[in-house]
C-alpha positions as CSV (number, residue, x, y, z in Angstrom):
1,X,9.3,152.2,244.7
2,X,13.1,152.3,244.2
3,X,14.2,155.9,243.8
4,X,16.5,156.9,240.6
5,X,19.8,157.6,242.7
6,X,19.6,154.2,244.2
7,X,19.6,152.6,239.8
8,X,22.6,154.7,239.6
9,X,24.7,152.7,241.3
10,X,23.3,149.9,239.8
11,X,24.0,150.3,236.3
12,X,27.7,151.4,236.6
13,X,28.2,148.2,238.5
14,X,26.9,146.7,235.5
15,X,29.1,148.8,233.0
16,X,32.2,147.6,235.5
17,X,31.3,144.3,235.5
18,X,31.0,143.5,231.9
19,X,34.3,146.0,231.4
20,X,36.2,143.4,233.9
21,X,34.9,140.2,232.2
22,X,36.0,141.5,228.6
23,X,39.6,142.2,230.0
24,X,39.9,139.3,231.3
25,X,38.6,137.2,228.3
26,X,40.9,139.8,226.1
27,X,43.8,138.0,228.6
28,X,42.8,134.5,228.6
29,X,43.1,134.9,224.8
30,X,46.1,136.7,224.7
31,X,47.8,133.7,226.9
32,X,46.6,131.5,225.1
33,X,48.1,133.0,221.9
34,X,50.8,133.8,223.6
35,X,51.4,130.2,224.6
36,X,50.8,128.4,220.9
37,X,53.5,130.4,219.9
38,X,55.8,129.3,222.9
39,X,55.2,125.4,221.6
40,X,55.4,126.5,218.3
41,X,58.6,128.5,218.1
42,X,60.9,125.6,219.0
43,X,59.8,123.7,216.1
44,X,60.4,126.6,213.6
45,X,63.5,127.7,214.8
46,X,65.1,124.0,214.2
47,X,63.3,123.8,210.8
48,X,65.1,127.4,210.3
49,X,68.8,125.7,211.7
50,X,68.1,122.7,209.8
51,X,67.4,125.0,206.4
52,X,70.7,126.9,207.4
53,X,72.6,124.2,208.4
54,X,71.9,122.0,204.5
55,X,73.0,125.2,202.8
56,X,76.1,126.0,204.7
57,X,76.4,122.2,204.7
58,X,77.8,121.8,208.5
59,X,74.5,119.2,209.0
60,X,75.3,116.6,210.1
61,X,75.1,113.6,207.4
62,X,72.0,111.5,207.7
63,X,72.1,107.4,209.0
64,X,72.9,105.5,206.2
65,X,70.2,102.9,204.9
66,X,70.1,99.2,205.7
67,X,72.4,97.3,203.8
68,X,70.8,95.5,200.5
69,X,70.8,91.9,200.4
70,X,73.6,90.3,199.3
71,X,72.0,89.2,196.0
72,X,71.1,92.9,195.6
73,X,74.1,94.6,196.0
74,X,75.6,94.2,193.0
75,X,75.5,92.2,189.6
76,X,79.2,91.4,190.1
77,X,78.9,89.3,193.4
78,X,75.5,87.9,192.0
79,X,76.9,84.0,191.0
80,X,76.0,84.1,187.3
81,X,73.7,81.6,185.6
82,X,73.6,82.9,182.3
83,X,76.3,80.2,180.7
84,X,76.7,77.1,180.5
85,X,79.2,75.5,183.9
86,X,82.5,75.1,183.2
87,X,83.6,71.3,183.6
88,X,87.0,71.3,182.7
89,X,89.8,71.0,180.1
90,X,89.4,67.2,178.3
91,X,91.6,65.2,175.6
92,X,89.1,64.2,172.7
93,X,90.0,60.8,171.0
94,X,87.6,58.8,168.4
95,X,86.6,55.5,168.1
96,X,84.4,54.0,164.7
97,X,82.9,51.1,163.8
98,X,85.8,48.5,162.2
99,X,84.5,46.9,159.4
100,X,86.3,42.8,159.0
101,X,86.3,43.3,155.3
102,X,88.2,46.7,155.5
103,X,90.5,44.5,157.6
104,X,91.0,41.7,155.7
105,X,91.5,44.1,152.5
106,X,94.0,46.1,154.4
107,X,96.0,42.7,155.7
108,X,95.6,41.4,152.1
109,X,97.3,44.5,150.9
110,X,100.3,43.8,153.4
111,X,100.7,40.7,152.4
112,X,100.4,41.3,148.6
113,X,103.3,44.0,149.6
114,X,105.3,41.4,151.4
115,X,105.4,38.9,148.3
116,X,106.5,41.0,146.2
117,X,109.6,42.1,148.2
118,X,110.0,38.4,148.8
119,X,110.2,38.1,145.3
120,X,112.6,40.9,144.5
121,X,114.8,38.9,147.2
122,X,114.7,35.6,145.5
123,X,115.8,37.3,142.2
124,X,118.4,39.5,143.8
125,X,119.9,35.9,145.2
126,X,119.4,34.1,141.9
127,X,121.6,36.7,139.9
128,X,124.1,36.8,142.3
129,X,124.2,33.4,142.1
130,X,124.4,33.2,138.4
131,X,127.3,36.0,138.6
132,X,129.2,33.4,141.0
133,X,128.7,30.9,138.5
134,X,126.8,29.2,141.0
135,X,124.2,25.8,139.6
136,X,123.1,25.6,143.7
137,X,119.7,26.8,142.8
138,X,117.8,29.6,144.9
139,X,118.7,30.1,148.8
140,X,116.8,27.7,151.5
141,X,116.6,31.5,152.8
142,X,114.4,33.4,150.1
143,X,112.1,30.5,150.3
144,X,111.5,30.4,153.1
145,X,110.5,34.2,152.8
146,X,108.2,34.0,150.2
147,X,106.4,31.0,152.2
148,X,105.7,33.4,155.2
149,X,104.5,36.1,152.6
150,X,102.1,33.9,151.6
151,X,101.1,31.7,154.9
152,X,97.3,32.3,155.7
153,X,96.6,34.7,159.1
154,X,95.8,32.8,161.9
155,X,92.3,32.5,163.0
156,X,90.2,32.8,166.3
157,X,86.6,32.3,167.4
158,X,84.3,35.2,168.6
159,X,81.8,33.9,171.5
160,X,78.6,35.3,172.9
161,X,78.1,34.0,176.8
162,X,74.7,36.5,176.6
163,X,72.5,33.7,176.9
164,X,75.0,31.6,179.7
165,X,76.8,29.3,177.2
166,X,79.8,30.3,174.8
167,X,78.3,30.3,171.7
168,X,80.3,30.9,168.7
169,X,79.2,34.0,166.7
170,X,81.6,34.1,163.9
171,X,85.6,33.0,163.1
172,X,87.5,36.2,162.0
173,X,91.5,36.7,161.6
174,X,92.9,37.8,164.7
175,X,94.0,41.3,163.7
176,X,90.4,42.1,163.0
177,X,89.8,40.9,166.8
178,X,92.0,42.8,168.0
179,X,90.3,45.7,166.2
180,X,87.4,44.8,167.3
181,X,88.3,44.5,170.6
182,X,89.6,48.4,170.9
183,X,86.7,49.8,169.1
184,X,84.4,48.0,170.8
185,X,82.0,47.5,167.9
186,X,82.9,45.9,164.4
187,X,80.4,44.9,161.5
188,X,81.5,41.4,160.1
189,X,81.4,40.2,156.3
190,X,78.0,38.8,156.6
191,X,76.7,42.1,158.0
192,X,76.2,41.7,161.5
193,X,76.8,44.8,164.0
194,X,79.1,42.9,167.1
195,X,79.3,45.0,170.5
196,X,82.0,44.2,172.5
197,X,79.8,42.4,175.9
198,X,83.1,42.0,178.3
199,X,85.1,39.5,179.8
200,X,83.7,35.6,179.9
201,X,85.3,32.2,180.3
202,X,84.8,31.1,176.7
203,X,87.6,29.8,174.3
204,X,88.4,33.7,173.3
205,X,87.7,36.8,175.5
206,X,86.5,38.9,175.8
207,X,82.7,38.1,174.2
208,X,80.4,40.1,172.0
209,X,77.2,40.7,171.4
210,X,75.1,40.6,167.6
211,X,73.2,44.1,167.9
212,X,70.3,45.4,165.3
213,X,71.8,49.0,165.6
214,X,73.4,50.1,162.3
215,X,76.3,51.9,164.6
216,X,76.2,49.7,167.5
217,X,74.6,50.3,171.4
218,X,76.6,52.6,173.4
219,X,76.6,51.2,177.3
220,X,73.8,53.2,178.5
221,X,71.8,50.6,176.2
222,X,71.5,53.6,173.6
223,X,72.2,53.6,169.7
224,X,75.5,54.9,168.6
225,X,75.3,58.2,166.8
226,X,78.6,59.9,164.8
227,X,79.7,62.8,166.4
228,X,77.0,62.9,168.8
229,X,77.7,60.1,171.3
230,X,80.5,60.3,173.4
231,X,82.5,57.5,176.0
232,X,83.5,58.9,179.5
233,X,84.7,57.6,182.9
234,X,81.4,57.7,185.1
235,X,83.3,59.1,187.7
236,X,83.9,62.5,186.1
237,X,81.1,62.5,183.9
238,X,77.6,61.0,184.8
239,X,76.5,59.1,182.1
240,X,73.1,60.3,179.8
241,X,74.6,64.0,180.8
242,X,74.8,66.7,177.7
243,X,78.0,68.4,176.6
244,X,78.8,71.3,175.2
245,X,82.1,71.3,173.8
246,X,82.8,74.8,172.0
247,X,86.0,73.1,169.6
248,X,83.1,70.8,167.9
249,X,80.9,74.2,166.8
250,X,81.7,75.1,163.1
251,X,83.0,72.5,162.0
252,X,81.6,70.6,159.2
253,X,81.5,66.6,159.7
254,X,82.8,64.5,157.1
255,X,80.4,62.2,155.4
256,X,77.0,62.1,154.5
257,X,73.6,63.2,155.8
258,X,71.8,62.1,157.7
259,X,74.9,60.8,159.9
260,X,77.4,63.8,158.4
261,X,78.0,66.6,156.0
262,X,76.4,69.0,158.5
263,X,78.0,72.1,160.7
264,X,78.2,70.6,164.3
265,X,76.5,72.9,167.2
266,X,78.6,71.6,169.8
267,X,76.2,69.4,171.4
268,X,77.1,65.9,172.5
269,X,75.9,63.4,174.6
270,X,77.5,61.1,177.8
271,X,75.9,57.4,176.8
272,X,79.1,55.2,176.6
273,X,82.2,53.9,178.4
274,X,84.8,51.9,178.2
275,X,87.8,50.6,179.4
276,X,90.7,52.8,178.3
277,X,88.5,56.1,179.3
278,X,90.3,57.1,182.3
279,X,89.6,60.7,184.1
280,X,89.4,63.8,181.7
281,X,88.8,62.0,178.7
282,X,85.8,62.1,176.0
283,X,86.1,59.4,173.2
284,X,83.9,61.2,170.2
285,X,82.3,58.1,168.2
286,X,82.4,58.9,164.3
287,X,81.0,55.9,162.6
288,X,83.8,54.8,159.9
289,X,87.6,55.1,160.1
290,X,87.5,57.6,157.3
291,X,85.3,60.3,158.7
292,X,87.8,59.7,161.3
293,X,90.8,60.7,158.8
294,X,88.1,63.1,157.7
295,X,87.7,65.1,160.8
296,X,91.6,65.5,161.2
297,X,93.5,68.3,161.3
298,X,97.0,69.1,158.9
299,X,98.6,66.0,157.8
300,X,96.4,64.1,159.6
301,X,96.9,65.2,162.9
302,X,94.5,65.2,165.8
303,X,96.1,67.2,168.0
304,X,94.0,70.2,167.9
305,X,91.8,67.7,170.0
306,X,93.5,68.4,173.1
307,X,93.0,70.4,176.3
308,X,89.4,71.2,175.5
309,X,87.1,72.9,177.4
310,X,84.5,71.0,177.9
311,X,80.4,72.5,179.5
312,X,77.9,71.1,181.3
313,X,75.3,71.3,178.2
314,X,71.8,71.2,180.2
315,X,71.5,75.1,179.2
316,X,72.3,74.8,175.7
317,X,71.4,71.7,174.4
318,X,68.9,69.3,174.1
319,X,67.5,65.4,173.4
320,X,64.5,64.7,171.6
321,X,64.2,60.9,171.0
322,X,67.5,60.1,169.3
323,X,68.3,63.1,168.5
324,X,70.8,65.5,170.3
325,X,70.9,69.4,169.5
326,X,71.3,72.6,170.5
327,X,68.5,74.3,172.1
328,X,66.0,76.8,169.7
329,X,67.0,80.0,170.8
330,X,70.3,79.1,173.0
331,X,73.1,81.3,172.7
């Protein structure tokens, strides 16, 4: 049996014991404390200097962000596809249809003109002559005159070599050949629509061609159309490529509907050539010599048809069958 001065002992060992392990977990936990404070005060003291540092502004100014892509950067340097492309300043000229009975009035009209002046001549002689007292009779001179005034136009042969032979189409005055051979379509008495065809061996070149288009075939094998078709040199214009030519828009074409009387949109169409097109050159086809007169400017002039700028018209206009346009909607 374990006497009471031997428990004393005991127990205040105890006391001491759990005394010493308090402290020391009271320690442990102070150090512990004490170092999460230690990792944590460097990290609020630069969050404090960065704070400062933006409000006194002396902080240093942050990286700069990658550069945008170039088609980013800015709607200036972006290339621009809202409008049609430029192609260039052109001439305009116009070719038509010449007609051998608007010829053949017109030549009939210089001759009629030429008769009478003959005539004037021969009785300016004869009263002179009758002042001089003169029984000679008229001047070997005025007759001869009045004989050329009234000596019929010479006459050539139009051929076709389309089928390998020259075959004669029709015989027409040489003036309207000529005609026919700078406008490169004509329409003869009897009706028939001649395209020029190009250089052959025949009798007469160059040869033609009897076409079923009212207005002819342009060279892309396409139907003429007034102030929509238009003759270029392939090598500066592709042919079958749309134009828009900004001179054209607004203004009202001469003749009827459905081939004129309307405002023009500007829209025309590469489908011809021919063979005194030569670089920056359009040749607008208007169907009859008077819409050509009729599409002239004051006194007549075309010179307003000059150094035009002239657009690629893909954007802005259209072909639906025969017919060329302006887009629905296009600006």
């Amino acid at each position: 049996m374990t006497s009471s001065i031997d428990r004393g002992p005991t127990i205040l060992s105890t006391i001491g014991g759990a005394i010493r392990d308090g402290v020391s977990y009271l320690a442990d936990l102070i150090a512990r404390i004490v170092n999460g404070i230690a990792r944590v005060a460097p990290m609020a003291v630069g969050l404090g200097l960065g704070v400062a540092s933006c409000q006194s502004g002396q902080v240093d100014a942050p990286l700069p962000p990658p550069p945008m892509p170039r088609e980013m950067a800015s709607p200036a340097e972006a290339p621009s596809d809202a409008g049609p492309q430029p192609l260039g300043e052109f001439n305009i000229t116009f070719y038509y249809v010449i007609g051998e009975e608007e010829v053949a009035a017109k030549s009939a009209a210089k001759a009629a003109k030429a008769a009478k002046l003959a005539r004037v001549a021969n009785d300016n002689i004869s009263a002179t002559g009758a002042n001089a007292g003169s029984n000679s009779g008229p001047d070997n001179g005025s007759t001869e005159v009045e004989l050329t005034a009234t000596t019929p136009p010479d006459l050539v042969t139009l051929y076709s070599s389309a089928s390998g032979s020259c075959e004669a189409i029709s015989e027409v005055t040489k003036e309207f050949a000529s005609q026919l051979e700078l406008q490169g379509t004509g329409k003869l008495k009897d009706g028939r629509v001649l395209n020029i065809w190009g250089h052959c061996r025949c009798e007469h070149s160059p040869c033609f061609k009897v076409t079923e288009s009212q207005w002819g075939t342009a060279g892309t094998g396409k139907p003429l159309q007034p102030f929509r078709t238009v003759a270029v040199d392939p090598k500066v214009v592709k042919l079958g490529t749309l134009l828009y030519v900004p001179l054209l828009e607004g203004r009202t074409m001469p003749g009827r509907a459905p081939w004129g009387g309307f405002v023009h949109d500007g829209c025309v169409v590469a489908d011809d050539t021919g063979g005194g097109i030569d670089g920056n050159q359009l040749d607008l086809f208007v169907g009859r010599k008077g819409y050509y007169l009729g599409i002239s400017g004051s006194a007549g002039s075309h010179s307003w048809a000059r150094h035009v700028p002239v657009f690629d018209g893909e954007k802005m206009c259209e072909r639906k069958g025969r017919q060329v346009a302006r887009k629905s909607g296009a600006i």
